[in-house]
TORGU-788797 format. One record per residue (C-alpha): x, y, z; residue number from 1. Coordinates in nm, 3 decimals, padded with zeros to 5 digits. Last residue first. Layout:
BEGIN
        u        v        w    k
        X        Y        Z  NUM
...
REM end
This chain:
BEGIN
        u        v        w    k
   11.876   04.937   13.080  493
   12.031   04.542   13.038  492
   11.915   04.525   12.637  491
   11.743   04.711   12.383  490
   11.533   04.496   12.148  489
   11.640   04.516   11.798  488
   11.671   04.763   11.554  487
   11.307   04.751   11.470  486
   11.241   04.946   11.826  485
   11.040   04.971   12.073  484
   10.993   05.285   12.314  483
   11.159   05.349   12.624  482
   11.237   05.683   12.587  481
   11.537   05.636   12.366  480
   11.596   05.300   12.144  479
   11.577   05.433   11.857  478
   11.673   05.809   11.767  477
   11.510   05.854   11.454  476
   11.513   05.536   11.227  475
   11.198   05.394   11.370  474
   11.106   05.294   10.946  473
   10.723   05.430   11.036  472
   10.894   05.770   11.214  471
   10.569   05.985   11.261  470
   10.306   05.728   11.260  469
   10.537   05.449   11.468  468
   10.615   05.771   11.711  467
   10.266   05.873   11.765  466
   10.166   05.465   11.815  465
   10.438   05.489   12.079  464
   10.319   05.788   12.255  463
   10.009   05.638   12.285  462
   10.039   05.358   12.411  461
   10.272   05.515   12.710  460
   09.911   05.677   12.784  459
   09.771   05.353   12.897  458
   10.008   05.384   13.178  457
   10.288   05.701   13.175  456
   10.512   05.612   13.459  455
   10.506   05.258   13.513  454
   10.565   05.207   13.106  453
   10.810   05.483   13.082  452
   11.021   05.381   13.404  451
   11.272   05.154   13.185  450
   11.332   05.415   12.975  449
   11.494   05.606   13.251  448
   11.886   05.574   13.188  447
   11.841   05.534   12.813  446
   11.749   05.916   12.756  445
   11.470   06.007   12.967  444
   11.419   06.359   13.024  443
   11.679   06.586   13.276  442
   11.375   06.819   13.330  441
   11.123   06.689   13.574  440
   11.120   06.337   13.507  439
   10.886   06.054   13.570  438
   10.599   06.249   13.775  437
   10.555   06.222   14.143  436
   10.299   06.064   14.376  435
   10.451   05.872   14.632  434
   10.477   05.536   14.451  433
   10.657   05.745   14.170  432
   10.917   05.881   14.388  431
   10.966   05.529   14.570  430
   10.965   05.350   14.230  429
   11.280   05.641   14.060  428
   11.438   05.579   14.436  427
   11.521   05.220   14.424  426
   11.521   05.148   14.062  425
   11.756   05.470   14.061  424
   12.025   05.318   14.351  423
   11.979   04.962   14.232  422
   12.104   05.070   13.862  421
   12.391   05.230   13.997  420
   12.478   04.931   14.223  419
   12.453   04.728   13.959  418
   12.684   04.924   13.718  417
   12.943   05.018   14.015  416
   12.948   04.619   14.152  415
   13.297   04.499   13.981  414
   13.488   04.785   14.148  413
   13.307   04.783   14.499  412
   13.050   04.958   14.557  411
   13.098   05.340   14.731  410
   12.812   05.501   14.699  409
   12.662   05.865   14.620  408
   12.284   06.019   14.562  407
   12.173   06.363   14.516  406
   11.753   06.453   14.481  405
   11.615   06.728   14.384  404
   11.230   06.788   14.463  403
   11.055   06.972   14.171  402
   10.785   07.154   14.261  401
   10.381   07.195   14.338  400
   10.041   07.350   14.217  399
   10.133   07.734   14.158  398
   10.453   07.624   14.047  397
   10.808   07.592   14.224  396
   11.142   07.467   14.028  395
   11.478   07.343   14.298  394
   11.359   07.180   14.623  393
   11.693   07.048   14.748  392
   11.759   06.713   14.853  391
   12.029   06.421   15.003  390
   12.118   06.073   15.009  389
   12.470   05.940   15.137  388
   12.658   05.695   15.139  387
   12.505   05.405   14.934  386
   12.687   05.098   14.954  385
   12.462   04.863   15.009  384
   12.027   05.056   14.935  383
   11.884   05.121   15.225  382
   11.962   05.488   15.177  381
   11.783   05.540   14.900  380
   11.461   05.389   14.953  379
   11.488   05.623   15.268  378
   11.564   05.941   15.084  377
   11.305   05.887   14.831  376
   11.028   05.791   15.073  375
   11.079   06.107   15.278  374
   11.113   06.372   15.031  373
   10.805   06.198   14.874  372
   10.610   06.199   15.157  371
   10.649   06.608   15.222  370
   10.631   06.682   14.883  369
   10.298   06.505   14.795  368
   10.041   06.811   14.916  367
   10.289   07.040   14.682  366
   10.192   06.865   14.398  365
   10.497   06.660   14.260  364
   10.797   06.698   14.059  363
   11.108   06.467   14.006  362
   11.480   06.510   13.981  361
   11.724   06.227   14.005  360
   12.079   06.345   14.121  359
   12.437   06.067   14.010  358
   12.710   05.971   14.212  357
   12.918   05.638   14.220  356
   13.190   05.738   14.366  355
   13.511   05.515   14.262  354
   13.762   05.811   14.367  353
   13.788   05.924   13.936  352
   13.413   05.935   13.967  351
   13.434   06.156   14.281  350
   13.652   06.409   14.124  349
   13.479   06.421   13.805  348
   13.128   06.478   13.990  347
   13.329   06.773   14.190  346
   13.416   06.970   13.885  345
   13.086   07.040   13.776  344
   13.042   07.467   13.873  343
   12.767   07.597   13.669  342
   12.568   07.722   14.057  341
   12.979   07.881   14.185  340
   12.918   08.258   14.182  339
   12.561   08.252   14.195  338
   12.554   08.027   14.502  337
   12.784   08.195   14.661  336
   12.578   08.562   14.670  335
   12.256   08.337   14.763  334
   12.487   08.239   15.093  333
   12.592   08.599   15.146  332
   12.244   08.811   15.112  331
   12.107   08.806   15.418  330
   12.014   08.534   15.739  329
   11.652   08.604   15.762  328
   11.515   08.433   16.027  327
   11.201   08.119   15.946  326
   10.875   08.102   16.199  325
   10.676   07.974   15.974  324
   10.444   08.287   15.938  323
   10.762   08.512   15.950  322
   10.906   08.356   15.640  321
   10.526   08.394   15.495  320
   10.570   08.756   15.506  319
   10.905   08.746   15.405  318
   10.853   08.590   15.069  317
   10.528   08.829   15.028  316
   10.761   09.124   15.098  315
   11.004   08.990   14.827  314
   10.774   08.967   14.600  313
   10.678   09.272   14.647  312
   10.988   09.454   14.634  311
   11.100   09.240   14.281  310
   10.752   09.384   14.148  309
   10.808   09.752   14.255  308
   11.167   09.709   14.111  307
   11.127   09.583   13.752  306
   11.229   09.265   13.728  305
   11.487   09.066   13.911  304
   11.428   08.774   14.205  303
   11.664   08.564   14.462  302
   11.606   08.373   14.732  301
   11.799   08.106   14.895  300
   11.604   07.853   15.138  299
   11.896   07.683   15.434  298
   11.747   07.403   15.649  297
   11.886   07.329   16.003  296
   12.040   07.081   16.208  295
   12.301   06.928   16.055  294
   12.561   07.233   16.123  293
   12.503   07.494   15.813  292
   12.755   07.652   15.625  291
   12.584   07.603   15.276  290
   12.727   07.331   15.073  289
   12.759   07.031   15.273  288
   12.583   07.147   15.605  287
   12.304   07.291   15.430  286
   12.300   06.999   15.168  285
   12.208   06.769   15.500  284
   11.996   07.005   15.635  283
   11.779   06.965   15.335  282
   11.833   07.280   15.073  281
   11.547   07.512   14.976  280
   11.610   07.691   14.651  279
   11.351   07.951   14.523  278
   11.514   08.157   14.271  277
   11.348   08.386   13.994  276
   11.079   08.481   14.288  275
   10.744   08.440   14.186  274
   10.479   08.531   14.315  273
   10.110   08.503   14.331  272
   10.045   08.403   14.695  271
   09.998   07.993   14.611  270
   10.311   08.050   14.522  269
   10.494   08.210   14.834  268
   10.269   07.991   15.060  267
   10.423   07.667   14.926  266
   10.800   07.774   14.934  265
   10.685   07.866   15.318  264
   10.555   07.489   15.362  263
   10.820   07.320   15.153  262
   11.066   07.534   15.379  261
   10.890   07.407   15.678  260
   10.888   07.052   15.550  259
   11.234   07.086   15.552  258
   11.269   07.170   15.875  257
   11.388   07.463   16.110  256
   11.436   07.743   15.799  255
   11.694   07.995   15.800  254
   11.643   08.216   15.513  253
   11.860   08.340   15.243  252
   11.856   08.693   15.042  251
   11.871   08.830   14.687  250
   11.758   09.130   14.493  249
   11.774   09.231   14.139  248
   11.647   09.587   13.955  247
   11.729   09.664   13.597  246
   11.614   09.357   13.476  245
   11.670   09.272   13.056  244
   11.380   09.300   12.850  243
   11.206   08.951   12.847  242
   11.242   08.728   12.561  241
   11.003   08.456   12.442  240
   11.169   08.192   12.202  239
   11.197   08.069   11.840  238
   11.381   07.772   11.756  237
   11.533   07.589   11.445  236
   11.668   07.251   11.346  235
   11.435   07.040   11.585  234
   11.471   06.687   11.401  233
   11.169   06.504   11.429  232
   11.002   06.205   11.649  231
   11.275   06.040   11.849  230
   11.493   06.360   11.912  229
   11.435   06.365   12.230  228
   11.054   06.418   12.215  227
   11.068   06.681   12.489  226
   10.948   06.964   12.291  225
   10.794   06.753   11.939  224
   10.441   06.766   12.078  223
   10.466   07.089   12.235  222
   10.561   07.251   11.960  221
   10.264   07.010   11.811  220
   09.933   07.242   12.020  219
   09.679   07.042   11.960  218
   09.399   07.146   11.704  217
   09.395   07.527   11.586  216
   09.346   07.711   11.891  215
   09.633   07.920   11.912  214
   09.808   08.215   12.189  213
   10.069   08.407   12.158  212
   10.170   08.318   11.736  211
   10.456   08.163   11.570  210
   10.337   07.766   11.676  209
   10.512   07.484   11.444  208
   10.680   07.478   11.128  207
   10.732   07.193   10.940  206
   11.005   07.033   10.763  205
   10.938   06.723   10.540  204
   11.193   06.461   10.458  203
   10.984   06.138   10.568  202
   11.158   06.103   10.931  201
   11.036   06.488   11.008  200
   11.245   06.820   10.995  199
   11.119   07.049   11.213  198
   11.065   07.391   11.271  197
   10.977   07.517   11.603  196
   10.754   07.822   11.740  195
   10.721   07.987   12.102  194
   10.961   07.822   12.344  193
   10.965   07.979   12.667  192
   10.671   07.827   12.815  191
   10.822   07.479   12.717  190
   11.174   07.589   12.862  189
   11.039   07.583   13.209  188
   10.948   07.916   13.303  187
   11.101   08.308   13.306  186
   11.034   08.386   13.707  185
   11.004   08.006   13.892  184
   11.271   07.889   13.586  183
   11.562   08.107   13.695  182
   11.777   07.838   13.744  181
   11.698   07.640   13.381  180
   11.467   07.370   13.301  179
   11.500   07.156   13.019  178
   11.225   07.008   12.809  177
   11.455   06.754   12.652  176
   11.456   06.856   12.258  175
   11.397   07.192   12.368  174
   11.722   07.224   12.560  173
   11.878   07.029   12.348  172
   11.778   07.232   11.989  171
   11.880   07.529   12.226  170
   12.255   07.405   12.287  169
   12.430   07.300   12.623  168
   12.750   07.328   12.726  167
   12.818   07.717   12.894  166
   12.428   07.681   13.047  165
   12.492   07.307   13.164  164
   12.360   07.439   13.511  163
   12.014   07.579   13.319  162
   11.972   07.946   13.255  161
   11.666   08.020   13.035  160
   11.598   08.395   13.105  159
   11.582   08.469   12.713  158
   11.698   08.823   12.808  157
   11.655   09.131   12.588  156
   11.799   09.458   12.525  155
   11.882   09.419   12.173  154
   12.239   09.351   12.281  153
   12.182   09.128   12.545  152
   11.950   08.896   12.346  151
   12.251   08.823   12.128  150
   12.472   08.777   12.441  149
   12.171   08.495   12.534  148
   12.208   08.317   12.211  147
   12.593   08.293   12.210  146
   12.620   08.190   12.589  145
   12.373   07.953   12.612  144
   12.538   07.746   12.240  143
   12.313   07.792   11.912  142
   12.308   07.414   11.763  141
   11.951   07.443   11.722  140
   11.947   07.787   11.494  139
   11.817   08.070   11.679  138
   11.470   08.293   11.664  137
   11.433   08.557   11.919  136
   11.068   08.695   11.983  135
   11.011   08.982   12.230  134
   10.736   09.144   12.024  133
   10.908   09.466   11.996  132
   11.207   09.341   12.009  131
   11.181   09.137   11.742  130
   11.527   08.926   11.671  129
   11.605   08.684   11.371  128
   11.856   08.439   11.285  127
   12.071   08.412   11.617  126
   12.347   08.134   11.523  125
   12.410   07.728   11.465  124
   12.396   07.493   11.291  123
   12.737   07.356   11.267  122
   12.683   07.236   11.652  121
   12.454   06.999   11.515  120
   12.628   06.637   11.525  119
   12.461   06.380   11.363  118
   12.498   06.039   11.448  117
   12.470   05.783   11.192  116
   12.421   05.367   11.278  115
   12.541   05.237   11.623  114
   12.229   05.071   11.725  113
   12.242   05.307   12.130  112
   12.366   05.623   11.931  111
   12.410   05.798   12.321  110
   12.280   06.108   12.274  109
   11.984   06.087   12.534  108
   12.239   05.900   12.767  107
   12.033   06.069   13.117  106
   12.292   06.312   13.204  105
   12.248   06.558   12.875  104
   12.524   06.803   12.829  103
   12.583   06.643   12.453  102
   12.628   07.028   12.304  101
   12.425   06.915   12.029  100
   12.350   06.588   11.919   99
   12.098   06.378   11.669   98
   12.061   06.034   11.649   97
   11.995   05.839   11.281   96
   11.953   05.448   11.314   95
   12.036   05.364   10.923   94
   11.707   05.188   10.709   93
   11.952   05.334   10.384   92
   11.716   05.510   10.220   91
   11.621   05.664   10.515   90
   11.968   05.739   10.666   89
   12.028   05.871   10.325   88
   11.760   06.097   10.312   87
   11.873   06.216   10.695   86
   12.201   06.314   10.536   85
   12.041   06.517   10.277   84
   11.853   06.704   10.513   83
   12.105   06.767   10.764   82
   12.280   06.942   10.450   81
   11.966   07.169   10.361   80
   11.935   07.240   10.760   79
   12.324   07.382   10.698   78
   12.647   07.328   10.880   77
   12.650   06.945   10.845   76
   12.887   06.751   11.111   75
   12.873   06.350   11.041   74
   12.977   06.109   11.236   73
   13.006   05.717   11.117   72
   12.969   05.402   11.304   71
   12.850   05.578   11.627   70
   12.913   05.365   11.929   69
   12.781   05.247   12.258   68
   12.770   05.315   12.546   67
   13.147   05.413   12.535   66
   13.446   05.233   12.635   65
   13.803   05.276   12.788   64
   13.733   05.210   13.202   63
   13.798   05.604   13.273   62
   13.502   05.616   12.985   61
   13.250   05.352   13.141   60
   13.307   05.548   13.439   59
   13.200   05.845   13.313   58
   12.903   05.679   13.116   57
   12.700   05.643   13.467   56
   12.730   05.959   13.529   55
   12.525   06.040   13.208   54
   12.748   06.380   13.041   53
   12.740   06.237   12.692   52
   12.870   05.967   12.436   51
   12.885   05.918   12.098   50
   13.082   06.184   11.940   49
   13.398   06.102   12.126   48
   13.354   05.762   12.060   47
   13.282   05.845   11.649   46
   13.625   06.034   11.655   45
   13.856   05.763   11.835   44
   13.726   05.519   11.558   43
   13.777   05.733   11.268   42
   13.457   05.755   11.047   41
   13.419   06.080   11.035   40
   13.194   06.289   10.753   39
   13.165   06.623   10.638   38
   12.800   06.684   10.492   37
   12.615   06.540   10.173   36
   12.854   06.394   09.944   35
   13.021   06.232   10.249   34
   12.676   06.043   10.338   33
   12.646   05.919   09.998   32
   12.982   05.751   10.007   31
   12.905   05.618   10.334   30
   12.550   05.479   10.198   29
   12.753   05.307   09.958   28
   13.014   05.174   10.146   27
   12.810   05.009   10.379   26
   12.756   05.161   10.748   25
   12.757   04.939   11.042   24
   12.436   04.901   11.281   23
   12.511   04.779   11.642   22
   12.285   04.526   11.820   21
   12.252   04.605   12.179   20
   12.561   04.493   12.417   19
   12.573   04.821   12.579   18
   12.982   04.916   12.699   17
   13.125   04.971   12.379   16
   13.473   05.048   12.329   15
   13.654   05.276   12.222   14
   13.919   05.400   12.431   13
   14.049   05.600   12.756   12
   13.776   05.845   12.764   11
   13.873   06.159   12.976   10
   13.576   06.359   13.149    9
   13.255   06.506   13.038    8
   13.417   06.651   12.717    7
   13.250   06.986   12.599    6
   13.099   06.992   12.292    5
   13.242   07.185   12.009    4
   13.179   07.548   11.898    3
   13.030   07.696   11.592    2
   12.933   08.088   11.603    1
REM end
C-alpha cells in the first residue's frame, strides 16, 4: 500500500534557506536516472520532497523556502530500482538522501548538497509474517498504520507507536532509532528490530541479524539502526511482534513534585515492571494539558498484557504511589491522553502566530534526572524571548529515562533563526553538562550535528572513520550527523 508524506504545513515557494553548496544534475546522469525509476525535476516537486517536519523548517516554508533543495526526485517502487538509481548517484559523485514518510523534526531528510533524493514510500508492504516465532518482515516505506493492521490480523502487535504513528514509515523509524508511546512495555525500536537488509554505497545488499540472540562479531543491525541514512540504505525490516493484549488498564496519579514522580517512576523500574505508559508531567504541563492548577504534578499510567501481569504491575505502581505519598486520581486524564497523544495541530497554530516552538528529548540515569530537569529549564528560560519551558518524563529503563522537554518564544521577525538556535545551544549544553545523552529518539538530522563532537568524544572518531569505510565517495546522506563531508563544509547549523 503506497501513500504520500504528509505536509508539515503550507510552503509558499522554493527557495533555499541553507547556503551550503548545492549539487545540480547533468543531463546525462538525469537521463540515466529516468531509465531507472520515475523521476521529478519540477521545481515545486523537488521542495515538497525536500523538506520535513523540523520546526524550524515551518517557518522557513510560511516564508517561501526550503532547507535546501533536491535537484531531481526520484520515486522507485522496487529495491532493484533503488539500486539502479544509487549506481548512478555513484557513478555520477551525486549526494544521494533517502525519505520516507519525512515525520522527522530534526531535518534528517533535508538533501542539505542538493543532488538526488529518493523517496521510498513505493516500497512498501508486509512481506512475510511468523506467528509462531513472532517475526514480521515489511518493506521500508511500510506506513504505522499498514504494518500494524497486518499484525492485527495474524494476531499480533508490533507495539511500536510513536506520535508520528499515521506519518512515519519503518525504514524511518529504524533509520532514527525512534521511540514510540508504549516503549516502557514493547522497547525502543532497536529491541524491536530483529534483522535488516541493506543496500550499501558500493551496490551490495546485506542482511543483518535473523536470529534471538548472536555472537558472531558486533552486532551491524545495530550498526546501521540510527545511522540516518548516512551509512546504507535500509530497504527492508524485520521486527518482534507480541500477540495482541486482551487485558488493558489505565489510571493517573497526583504527585506533589516532580522529583517525586521521578522518584515513584524510579521505584516502579527498579521493581521489575513495566507499565506500557509511564508519563509524568511538570506542574507546568499539568496545568496546560492536564487540569491541574500550578501546583501539582500529574503521572499517567497505562499497561496491557495478559491480566495477572497488567494486575501486578499495577499493584507495584501503587505500592510505590503510596510510598511517596502520591493519590490516585482514576482513569479520566490517561483516557484523554489516548484520545488526543497523535494530535499536531497546535505547533501549526503557533508557527503561523510567530511561536517559535520546538521539544528536545534527552535521557539520563535516574540519579541525573533531578539536576537535569533543573538545569534544562533554567538555561532555557534565560534565554530573550523565551516564554515558556516545560517537561514530561516520557521512556523509563531499569537505569534511567528520557526527560521531555517543550520550549516557545516570541523573537521578533528578523530574530526567529537566532533565537531558535540560542534556545537548543542553551538547553542541548545544560542537558549534556548534567549528565545526559545527545538524543533520545528524534536523532540528529542537521539540527543537532553541531552537538556530535561534545557529545560522543573520542568516539565521534570513530563513527566517522566507519562512515569514510562504508561510503568512501560520502555520497549517502552528507552532511547529517555532524560528520564531514566532500561536498563541502556545511554551513550556519
Amino acid at each position: 500500500m503506497t501513500r504520500q508524506p504528509v505536509p508539515p504545513i503550507e510552503l509558499h515557494g522554493s527557495g533555499s534557506r541553507l547556503d551550503d553548496r548545492r549539487v545540480t544534475v547533468s543531463d546525462q546522469a538525469l537521463t540515466q536516472l529516468r531509465a531507472a525509476a520515475p523521476t521529478w525535476v519540477d521545481e515545486r516537486e523537488t521542495a515538497e520532497a525536500s523538506r520535513d517536519w523540523w520546526p524550524l523548517s515551518l517557518h522557513w516554508a510560511l516564508a517561501g523556502s526550503v532547507g535546501q533543495r533536491a535537484a531531481v526526485v526520484c520515486r522507485p517502487d522496487t529495491v532493484d530500482a533503488l539500486a539502479a538509481v544509487a549506481a548512478v548517484c555513484r557513478a555520477h559523485q551525486l549526494p544521494l538522501t533517502v525519505a520516507g514518510g519525512r515525520s522527522g523534526v530534526s531535518g534528517a531528510s533535508v538533501p542539505r548538497f542538493g543532488g538526488v533524493l529518493v523517496d521510498l514510500c513505493g516500497i512498501a508492504g508486509v512481506t512475510a509474517v511468523d506467528t509462531e516465532s513472532g517475526l514480521i518482515t515489511a518493506l521500508a516505506g511500510t506506513f504505522g498504520p499498514h504494518l500494524e493492521r497486518a499484525a492485527n490480523d495474524h494476531g499480533l502487535t508490533v507495539g511500536h507507536f510513536p506520535q508520528s504513528f499515521e506519518i512515519s514509515t519503518v525504514g524511518g523509524w529504524v533509520a532514527c532509532r525512534g521511540a514510540g508511546q508504549f516503549s516502557t512495555r514493547y522497547g525502543k525500536i532497536e529491541d524491536i528490530v530483529a534483522g535488516l537488509d541493506v543496500l550499501l554505497a558500493d551496490g551490495r545488499t546485506i542482511r543483518t541479524g535473523g536470529s534471538p540472540a548472536g555472537a558472531a562479531g558486533p552486532d551491524l543491525t545495530q550498526l546501521f539502526t540510527g545511522s540516518e541514512g548516512t551509512l546504507g540504505i535500509i530497504t527492508s525490516v524485520t521486527l518482534r511482534a507480541h500477540p495482541l493484549a486482551p487485558s488493558r488498564q489505565a489510571t493517573a496519579f497526583r504527585v506533589a513534585t516532580f522529583d517525586d514522580g521521578i522518584e515513584l517512576c524510579r521505584r516502579t523500574l527498579r521493581a521489575g515492571a513495566t507499565p506500557a505508559v509511564l508519563r509524568l508531567y511538570d506542574a507546568t504541563e499539568t496545568a496546560r494539558s492536564h487540569g491541574g492548577d500550578g501546583t501539582w504534578c500529574a503521572l499517567l499510567v497505562l499497561d496491557e498484557g495478559d491480566p495477572l501481569l497488567v494486575e501486578a504491575t499495577f499493584g507495584i505502581v501503587r505500592r510505590h504511589a503510596t510510598e511517596v505519598g502520591a493519590s490516585e486520581l482514576g482513569s479520566a486524564l490517561a483516557d484523554a491522553w489516548m484520545d488526543h497523544r497523535n494530535d499536531t495541530s497546535a505547533l501549526q497554530a503557533l508557527v503561523r502566530k510567530g511561536f517559535v516552538v520546538d521539544t528536545m528529548e534527552v535521557a539520563a540515569p535516574w540519579a541525573a534526572l533531578p539536576g537535569l530537569f533543573n538545569a534544562v529549564t533554567s538555561a532555557l528560560r534565560a534565554v530573550a524571548h523565551c516564554r515558556v519551558a516545560s517537561c514530561h518524563l516520557s521512556h523509563s529503563y531499569v537505569d534511567g529515562a528520557c526527560l521531555y522537554f517543550t520550549f516557545a518564544a516570541t523573537p521578533p521577525s528578523d530574530q526567529v533563526d537566532a533565537t531558535y538556535m540560542a534556545l537548543w545551544d542553551a538547553a542541548q549544553f545544560a542537558a549534556l553538562g548534567a549528565g545526559s545523552n545527545l538524543s533520545h529518539h528524534h536523532g540528529i538530522g542537521i539540527n543537532r550535528g553541531r552537538f556530535m563532537a561534545a557529545a560522543l568524544g573520542e568516539a565521534f572518531d570513530v563513527l566517522q572513520q566507519i562512515k569514510d569505510a562504508l561510503d568512501p565517495q560520502g555520497i549517502l546522506n552528507p552532511g547529517k550527523l555532524g560528520l564531514s563531508s566532500d561536498f563541502g563544509q556545511a554551513s550556519w547549523l
